[in-house]
C-alpha positions in Angstrom: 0.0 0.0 0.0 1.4 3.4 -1.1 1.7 5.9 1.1 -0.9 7.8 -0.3 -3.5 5.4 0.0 -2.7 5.1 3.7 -2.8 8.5 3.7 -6.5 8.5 1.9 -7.8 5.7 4.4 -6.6 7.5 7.8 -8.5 10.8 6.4 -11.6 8.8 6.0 -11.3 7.1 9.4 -10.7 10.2 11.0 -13.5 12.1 9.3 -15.9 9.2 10.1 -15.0 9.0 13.6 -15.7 12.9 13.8 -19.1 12.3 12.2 -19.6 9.6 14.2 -18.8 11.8 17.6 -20.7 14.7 16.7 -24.0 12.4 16.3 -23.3 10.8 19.2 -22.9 14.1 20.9 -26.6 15.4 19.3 -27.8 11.9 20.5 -26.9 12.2 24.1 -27.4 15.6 24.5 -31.2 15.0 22.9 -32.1 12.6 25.1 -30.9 14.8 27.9 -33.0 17.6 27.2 -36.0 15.2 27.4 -35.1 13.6 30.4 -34.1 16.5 32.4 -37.7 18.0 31.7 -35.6 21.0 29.6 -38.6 20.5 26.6 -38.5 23.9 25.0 -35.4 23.0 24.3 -36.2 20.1 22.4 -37.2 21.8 19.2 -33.0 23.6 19.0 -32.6 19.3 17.8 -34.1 20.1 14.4 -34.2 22.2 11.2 -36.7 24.6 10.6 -38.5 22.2 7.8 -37.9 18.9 9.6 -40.1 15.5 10.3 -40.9 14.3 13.6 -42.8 11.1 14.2 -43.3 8.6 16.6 -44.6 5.4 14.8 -45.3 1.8 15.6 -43.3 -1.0 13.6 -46.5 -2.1 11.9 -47.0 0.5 10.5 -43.9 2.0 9.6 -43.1 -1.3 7.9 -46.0 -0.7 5.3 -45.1 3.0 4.7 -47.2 5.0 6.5 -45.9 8.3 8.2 -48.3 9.0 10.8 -48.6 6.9 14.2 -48.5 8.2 17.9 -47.4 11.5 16.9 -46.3 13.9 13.7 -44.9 17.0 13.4 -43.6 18.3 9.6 -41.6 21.2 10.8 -40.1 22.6 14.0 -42.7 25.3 14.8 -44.9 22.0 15.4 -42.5 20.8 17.5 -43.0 24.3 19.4 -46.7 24.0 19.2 -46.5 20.1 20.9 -44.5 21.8 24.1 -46.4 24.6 24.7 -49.6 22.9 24.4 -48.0 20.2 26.5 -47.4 22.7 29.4 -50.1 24.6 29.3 -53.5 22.9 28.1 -52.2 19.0 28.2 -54.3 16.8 31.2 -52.1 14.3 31.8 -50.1 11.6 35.3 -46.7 13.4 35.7 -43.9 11.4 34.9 -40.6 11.3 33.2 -38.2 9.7 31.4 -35.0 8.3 30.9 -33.2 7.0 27.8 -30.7 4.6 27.1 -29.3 4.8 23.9 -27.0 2.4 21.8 -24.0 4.5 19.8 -25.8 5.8 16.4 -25.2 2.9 13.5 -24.1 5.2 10.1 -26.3 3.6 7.1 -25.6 6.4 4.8 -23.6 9.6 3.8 -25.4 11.6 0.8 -23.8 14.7 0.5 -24.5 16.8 3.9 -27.1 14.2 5.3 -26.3 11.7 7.2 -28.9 8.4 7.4 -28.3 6.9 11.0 -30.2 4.2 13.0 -30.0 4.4 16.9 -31.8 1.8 19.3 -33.4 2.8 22.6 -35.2 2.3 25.7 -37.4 4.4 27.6 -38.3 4.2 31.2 -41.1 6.1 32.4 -41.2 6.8 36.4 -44.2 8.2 37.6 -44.0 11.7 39.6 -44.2 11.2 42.9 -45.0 7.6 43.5 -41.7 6.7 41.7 -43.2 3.4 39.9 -41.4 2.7 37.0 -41.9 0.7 33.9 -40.0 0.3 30.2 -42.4 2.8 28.3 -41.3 2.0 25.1 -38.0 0.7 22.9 -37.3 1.0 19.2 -35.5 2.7 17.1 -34.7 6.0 15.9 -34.7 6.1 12.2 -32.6 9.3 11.4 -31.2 12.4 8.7 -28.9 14.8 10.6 -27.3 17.7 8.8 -24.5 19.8 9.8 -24.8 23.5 10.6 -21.8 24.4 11.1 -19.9 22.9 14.2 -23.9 21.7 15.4 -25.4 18.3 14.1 -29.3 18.8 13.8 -32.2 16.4 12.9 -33.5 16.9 9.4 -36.0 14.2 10.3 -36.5 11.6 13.2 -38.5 8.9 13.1 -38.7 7.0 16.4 -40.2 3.2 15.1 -41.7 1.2 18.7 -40.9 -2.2 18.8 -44.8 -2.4 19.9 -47.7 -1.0 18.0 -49.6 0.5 20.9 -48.7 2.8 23.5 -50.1 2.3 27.0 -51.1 5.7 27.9 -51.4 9.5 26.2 -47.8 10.4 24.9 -47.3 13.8 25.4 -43.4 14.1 26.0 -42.1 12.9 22.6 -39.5 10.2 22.8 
């Protein structure tokens, strides 16, 4: 191997690992926001003219786009967390996430195509029950604005095609 193409291949590795860090970083830092009840933050994840859904399996498998919840750009997204915290009835509770490192499907240009697994854990406020609330996967397009990776659409897919109560905080 020449120099050169060594050369080639450690550029490559490096700019994927560098990819791969700065999706890891939006990753982590989404979930946070969500669990740490920070939600009008939550929206700063995504384009302007981004896609937001929360789907079951079922029905993502035979192409349909809306499930649990759908939102086709980010002043949606705005919309679902005001509404949530001012006219949503609903048992307090939160979550917390636990994420597998994002798996890179695709690079087309400036979008990246990433699949992430997770698990959510809803513990009710105050009596502290918890339960798994839903896993899945997060189906994503992430662009790069400058030094910040953002969501260009998210598609969380359940494992289970039904949700056992009102989802309000997305996932």
């Amino acid at each position: 191997m020449s120099d050169g193409a060594f050369g080639d291949t450690a550029r490559s590795i490096a700019a994927s690992s560098h990819i791969t860090e700065r999706i890891t970083r939006l990753m982590t830092d989404y979930s946070a926001v969500i669990d740490n009840d920070r939600l009008e933050s939550w929206p700063d994840f995504f384009v302007q003219n981004c896609f937001y859904s929360v789907i079951g399996r079922s029905d993502h498998e035979v192409g349909r786009l809306a499930g649990f919840m759908y939102c086709d750009n980010r002043d949606m997204l705005v919309d679902r967390i005001r509404s949530l915290r001012s006219a949503n009835v609903f048992q307090p509770h939160r979550y917390r996430h636990i994420i597998s490192p994002p798996r890179i499907l695709a690079v087309n240009g400036d979008v990246v195509r990433c699949e992430t697994s997770y698990a959510l854990i809803r513990t009710s406020v105050p009596e502290g029950a918890m339960v798994v609330f839903s896993t899945g996967r997060y189906l994503d397009e992430i662009v790069f604005e400058g030094s910040d990776a953002k969501f260009q659409r998210r598609v969380a897919v359940t494992d289970s095609d039904r949700i056992d109560m009102l989802l309000v905080i997305p996932i």
